[in-house]
N, C-alpha and C positions, 0 to 999 in steps of 0.2 A: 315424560318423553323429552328428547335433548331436538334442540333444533341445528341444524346444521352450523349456524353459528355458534352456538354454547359448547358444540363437539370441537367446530376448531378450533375456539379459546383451551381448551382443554391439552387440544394437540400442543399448543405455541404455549402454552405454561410447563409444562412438563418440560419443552425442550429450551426452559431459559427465556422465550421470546415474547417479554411482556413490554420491551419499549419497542415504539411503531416511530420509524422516521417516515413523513411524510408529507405533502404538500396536497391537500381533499382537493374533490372534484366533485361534480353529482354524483356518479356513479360510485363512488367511495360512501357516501355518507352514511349506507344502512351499515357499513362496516364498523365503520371509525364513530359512528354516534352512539354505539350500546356499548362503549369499552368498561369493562367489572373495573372495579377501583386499583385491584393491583396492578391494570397496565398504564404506562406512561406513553403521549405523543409527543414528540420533538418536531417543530415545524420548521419547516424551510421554506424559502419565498420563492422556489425556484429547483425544479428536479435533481439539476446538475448537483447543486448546494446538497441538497437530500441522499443522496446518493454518494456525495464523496464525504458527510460525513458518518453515515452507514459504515461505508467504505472504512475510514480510520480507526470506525469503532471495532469494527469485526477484525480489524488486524491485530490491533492493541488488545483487544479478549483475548483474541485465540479462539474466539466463541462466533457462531451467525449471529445475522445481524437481519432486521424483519423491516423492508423499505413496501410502503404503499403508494405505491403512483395512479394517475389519472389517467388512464385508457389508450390508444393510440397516441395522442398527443403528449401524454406526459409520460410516456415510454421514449416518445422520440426525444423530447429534452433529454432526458438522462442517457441519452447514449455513449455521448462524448465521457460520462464519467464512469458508467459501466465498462466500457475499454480499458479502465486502468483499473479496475474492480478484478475482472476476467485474468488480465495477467499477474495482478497479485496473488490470484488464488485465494481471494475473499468469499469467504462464503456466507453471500448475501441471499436470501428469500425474500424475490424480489414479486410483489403481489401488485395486480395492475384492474380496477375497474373495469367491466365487461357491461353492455348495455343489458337488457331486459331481454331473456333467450326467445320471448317473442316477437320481437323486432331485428332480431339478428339477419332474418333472410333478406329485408329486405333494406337494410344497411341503413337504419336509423340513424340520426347525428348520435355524435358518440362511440357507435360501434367502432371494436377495436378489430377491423377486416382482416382474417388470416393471423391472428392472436400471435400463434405460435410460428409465424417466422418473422414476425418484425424484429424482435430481440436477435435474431441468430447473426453472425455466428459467435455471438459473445455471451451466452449462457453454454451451460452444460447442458440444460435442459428446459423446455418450455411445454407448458402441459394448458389445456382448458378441458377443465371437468366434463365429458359427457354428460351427467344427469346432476341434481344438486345432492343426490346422496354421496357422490363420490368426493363431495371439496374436503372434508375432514381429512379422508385418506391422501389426495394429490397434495394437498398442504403436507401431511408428514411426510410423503416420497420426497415434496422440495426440499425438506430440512435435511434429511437423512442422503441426499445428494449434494444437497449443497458443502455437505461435509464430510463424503467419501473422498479419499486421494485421487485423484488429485482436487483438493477443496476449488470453490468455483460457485459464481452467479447462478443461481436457477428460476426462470419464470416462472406465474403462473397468474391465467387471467381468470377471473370468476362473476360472470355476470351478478348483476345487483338483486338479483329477483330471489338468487340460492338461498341467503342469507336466513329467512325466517319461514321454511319450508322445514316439515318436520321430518325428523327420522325415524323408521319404524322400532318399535320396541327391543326389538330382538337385534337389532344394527351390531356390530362386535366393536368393542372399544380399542381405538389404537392408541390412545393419547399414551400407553407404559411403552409401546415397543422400542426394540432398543437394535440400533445396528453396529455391531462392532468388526473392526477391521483389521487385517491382519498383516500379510505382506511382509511377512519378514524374510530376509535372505537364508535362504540353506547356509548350513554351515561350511559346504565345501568352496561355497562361492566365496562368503567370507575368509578363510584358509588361503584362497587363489588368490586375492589381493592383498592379504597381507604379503604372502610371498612374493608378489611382485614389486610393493614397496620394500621388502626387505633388500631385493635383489637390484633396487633403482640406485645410483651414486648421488643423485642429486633431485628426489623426487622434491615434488612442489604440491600446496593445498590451495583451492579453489571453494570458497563460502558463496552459497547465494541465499535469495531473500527468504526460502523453505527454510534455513535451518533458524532462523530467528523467529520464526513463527510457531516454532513448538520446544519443547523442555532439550534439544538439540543443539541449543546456541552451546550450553554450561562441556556437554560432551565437544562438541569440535574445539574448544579451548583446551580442555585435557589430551587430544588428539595431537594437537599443534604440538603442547610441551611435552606429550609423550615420544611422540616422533622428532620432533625438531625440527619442524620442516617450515621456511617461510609460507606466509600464509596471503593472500591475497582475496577481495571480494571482485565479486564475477559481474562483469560489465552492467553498466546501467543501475545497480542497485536502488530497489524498494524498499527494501528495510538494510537494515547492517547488522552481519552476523559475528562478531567479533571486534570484539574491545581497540577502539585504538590505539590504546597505550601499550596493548600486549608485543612483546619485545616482539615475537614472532609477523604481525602487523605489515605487512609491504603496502599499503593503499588500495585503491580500485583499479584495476583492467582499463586498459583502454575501450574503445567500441569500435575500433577499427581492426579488420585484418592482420594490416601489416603491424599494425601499433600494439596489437595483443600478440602476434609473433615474436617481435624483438623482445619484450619484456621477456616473456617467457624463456626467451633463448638460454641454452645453457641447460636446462632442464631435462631429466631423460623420460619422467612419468609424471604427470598431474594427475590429480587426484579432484575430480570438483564433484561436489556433493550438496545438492537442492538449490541448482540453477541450470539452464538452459544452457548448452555448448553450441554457439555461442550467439547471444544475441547484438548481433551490430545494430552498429547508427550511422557513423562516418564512414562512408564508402570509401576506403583505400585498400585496393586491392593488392593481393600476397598471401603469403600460407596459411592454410589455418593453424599448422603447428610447425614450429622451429626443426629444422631434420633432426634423425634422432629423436623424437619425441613421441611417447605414445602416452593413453589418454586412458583412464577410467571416468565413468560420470553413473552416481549414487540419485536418482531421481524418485519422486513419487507420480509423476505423472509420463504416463506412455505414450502422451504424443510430445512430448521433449523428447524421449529416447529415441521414439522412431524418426524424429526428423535434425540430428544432431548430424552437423557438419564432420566428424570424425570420434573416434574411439571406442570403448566396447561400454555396452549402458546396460544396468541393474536394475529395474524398477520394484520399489521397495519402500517400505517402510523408514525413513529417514533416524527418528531415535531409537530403533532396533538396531539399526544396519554401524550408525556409529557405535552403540554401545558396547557390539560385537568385534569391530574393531579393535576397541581399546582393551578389550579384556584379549584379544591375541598380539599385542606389543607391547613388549615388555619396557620397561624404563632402558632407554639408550645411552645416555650420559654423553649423548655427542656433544658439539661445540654450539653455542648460543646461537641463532640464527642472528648476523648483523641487523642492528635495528636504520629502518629507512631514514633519512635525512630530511627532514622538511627546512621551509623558509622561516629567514632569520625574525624574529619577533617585530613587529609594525609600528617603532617607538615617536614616527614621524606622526603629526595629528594636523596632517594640509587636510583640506577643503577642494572638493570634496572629498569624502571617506575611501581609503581604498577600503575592499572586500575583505583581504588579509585582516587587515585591523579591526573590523567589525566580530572576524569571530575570534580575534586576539582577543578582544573586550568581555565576549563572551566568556572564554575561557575561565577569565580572570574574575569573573563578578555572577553569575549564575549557579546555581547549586551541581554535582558532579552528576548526578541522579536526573537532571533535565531530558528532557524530550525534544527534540528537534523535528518538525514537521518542515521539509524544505521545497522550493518554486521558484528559486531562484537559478535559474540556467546558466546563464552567465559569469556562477560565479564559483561553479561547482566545482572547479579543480583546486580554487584556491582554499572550499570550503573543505575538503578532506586533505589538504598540504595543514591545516592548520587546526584545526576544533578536536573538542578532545572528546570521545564516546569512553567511558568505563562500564556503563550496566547493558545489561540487555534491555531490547525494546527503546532504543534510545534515539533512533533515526526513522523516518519515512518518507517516503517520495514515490509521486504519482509514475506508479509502473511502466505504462505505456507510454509517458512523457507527455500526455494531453492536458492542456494546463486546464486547471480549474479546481484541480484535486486539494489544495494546500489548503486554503482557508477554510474549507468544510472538514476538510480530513482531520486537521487540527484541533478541531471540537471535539469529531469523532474519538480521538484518541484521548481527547479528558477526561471526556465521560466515562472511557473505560479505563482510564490510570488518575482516580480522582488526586492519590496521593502524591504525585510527582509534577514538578511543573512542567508547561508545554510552554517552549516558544518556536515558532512559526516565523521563518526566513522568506519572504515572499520578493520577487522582481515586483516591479512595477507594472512591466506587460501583462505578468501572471493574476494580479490582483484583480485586474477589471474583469477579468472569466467569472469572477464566483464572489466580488464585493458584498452581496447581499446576506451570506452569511454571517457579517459584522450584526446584523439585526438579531439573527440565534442568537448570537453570545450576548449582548446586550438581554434579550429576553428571557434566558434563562440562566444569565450569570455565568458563564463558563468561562474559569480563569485560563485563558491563554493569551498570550502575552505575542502581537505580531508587528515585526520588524518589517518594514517596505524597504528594500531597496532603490531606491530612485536613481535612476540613472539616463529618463524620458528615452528612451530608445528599446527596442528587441534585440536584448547587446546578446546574446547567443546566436542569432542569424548572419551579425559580421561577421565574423573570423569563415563562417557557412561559406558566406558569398566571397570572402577572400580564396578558399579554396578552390573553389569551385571555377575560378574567374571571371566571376561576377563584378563589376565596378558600381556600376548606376543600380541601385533596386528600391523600389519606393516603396513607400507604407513602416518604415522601420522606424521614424520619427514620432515619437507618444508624448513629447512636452508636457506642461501647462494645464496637468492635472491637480487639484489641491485635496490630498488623500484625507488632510485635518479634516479636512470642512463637511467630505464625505463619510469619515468616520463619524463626524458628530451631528450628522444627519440620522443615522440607525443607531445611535444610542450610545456611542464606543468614547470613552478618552481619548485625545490622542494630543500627538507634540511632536516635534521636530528636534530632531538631533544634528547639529550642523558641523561634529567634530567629535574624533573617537572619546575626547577627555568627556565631553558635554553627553555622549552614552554613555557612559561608564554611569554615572549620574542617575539618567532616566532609568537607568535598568536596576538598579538598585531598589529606585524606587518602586520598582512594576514588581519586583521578585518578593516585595515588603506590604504590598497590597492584591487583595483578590481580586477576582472580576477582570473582565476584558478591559487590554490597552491596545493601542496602535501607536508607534513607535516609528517616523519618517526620518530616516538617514540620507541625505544626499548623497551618494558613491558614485566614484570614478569607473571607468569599463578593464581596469587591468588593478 
């Protein structure tokens, strides 16, 4: 006879989910302490850390990712990084310690009170088993949700007592079942948008972070050069869905209104496909589209479609809906789409660093195949006027903008791209959110290679408070932190770079050895 434990090892091997990110608790231990030899635990000192690197791992797979947290409390930590989990469309199995179902009523320490709405509204779904025969089954519904379209966080709490309760012999086994998905677009609907971009004079293409998260990226570049059409990524971007060298390439969207209007002006159809229309940051109000301008948006998720500021929306299968596409446009041989203008190369090497030059260096000295995990806010405009992305899965960044995501997430995403390097772009403000993950890398060797920004201020809040007309705002001064001394407190190398010539250097040498560095640049705010 299988115990309800031995049944959900079963489910979670079948579906790939044999490493457990997580940080025990009491309530975890009858879990996390019988693990069969092929599963692996990754520890984190701290939810947030556990979670965002969950988070990197499951974007980087394309596969779930199996996080165990500690009961109401360590649900509550991880909130801030499940936010950027949720709008990634990670699809995390997120499993949470439950007290002893007989101590539940009368709210023993521990107890995780009302389970299934702490998490809301940033899962898809939060379930606690009725009886302990059902956890095998609500653990597969978590997976098999967690990876329905639109992919996405799914809880579930399971008190500690389930664990080694037996099941009856006759129980049905769900560990083979298999859910597959469909959602592809009719063909006529497909037909209707081609003809509408055939009949546009100046139509335009909109990438967001869906289509670099499935075999989708390779198709929207053959899209670009089948059509010809500039191509632009969609405000905010998570991942980056298209190459930045690719001639077609205009850069990132503003997050503004008026500042995603004006670019787009000129334009008679966009075309955006697996991103939200549209998600602002910077409140400057004006059209959402340029006059003249009408709008298609290719989604997998229905609550994008249903609350899109304008256009007419699909919700579909994302590498169906392209592929469908491309097999109705025929090769055009129109005129090359101008390729964008960036800034002129950063051959000046003052102290401190500008931004510019830090990923000029990059450029020039990192392998082309690198990974970039980025947290730097501040430096973001200069860091897509400048850096070069050629492969896919090449960019990440915490979706929702809640910092803390970068240093975990960047592990995350080693572990699942063992053969490529990761370096990790991190602010200064950003780093003190989720420091403690220098101890992972340290602890289980995880070559990522992390760049501080140092610049002692919340340099993305200035220019905030300049718009705004804000003068005076306090709290934005971060000085007279020594990131060395903290790094080599959890285990990490680290060094100071006081000069783009003097990185060029360190980073050679980080790209020539394994294991985790930390890498302090002093940089200027422009």
């Amino acid at each position: 006879m299988q115990t309800v434990l031995s049944a959900t090892f079963d489910v979670l091997r079948t579906n790939g989910l044999t490493t457990i990110f997580g940080n025990p608790g009491s309530n975890e231990l009858p879990f996390i302490g019988q693990l069969p030899p092929d599963f692996n635990y990754v520890l984190g000192l701290n939810e947030g850390v556990v979670v965002g690197i969950a988070d990197g791992f499951a974007q980087a797979s394309n596969a779930p990712a199996l996080v165990n947290l500690h009961s109401a409390a360590g649900t509550g930590n991880a909130m801030g990084a499940l936010t950027n989990a949720w709008y990634a469309h990670s699809p995390l199995v997120v499993t949470a310690g439950q007290q002893v179902r007989a101590h539940l009523g009368g709210e023993a320490m521990l107890s995780n009170v009302q389970a299934t709405l702490l998490p809301q509204p940033l899962v898809k779904l939060a379930l606690e088993p009725a009886l302990p025969a059902d956890v095998p089954r609500s653990m597969a519904q978590a997976v098999h949700t967690a990876m329905g379209p639109p992919r996405g966080p799914v809880y579930l709490s399971i008190p500690y007592d389930d664990w080694n309760q037996q099941l009856d012999a006759d129980a049905p086994s769900i560990a083979d079942r298999q859910v597959r998905h469909g959602g592809r677009l009719a063909a006529e609907d497909l037909d209707q948008i081609v003809a509408r971009l055939r009949a546009a004079t100046r139509p335009a293409l909109v990438l967001g972070g869906d289509v670099d998260a499935t075999e989708a990226n390779e198709l929207a570049v053959t899209l670009a050069d089948r059509a010809s059409v500039p191509t632009w990524i969609a405000p905010s971007p998570y991942r980056c869905p298209f190459p930045t060298r690719h001639p077609c390439f205009q850069g990132v969207l503003p997050t503004s209104m008026r500042g995603l209007a004006d670019v787009l002006a000129g334009h008679d159809l966009i075309l955006v496909i697996g991103a939200p229309v549209f998600r602002y940051h910077h409140y400057q109000p004006g059209p959402i589209l340029p006059d003249g301008t009408s709008l298609i948006q290719l989604t997998s998720d229905p609550g994008e479609a249903a609350r899109a500021w304008a256009g007419d929306a699909y919700v579909c299968d994302i590498p169906s809906a392209l592929a469908g596409l491309i097999e109705r446009i025929p090769e055009t041989g129109a005129a090359s789409v101008p390729r964008r203008t960036s800034g002129p190369r950063q051959d000046e090497d003052n102290w401190p660093v500008a931004p510019a030059r830090v990923f000029d260096t990059l450029n020039s000295v990192v392998p082309d195949s690198t990974i970039y995990v980025t947290e730097s806010t501040s430096t973001t405009d200069a860091f897509w006027d400048t850096i070069e992305l050629a492969d896919q899965g090449s960019y990440y960044f915490a979706a929702a903008g809640g910092l803390g995501f970068g240093m975990p997430g960047a592990l995350g995403v080693k572990l699942a791209s063992p053969d490529r390097k990761v370096v990790a772009l991190i602010g200064d403000g950003a780093a003190n959110f989720s420091i403690p993950a220098l101890w992972t890398a340290a602890r289980y060797g995880i070559d990522v290679t992390y760049l501080i920004l140092q610049n002692d201020t919340y340099g993305a809040l200035r220019p905030f408070a300049a718009s705004m007309g804000i003068t005076a705002v306090p709290g934005l001064d971060i000085s007279g932190i020594d990131f060395c001394s903290i790094a080599a407190g959890y285990g990490v190398p680290a060094e100071r770079a006081g000069s783009g010539r003097e990185l060029a250097g360190v980073l050679k040498q980080a790209m020539d050895s394994p294991g985790p560095r930390v890498i302090v640049i002093p940089t200027s705010l422009d």
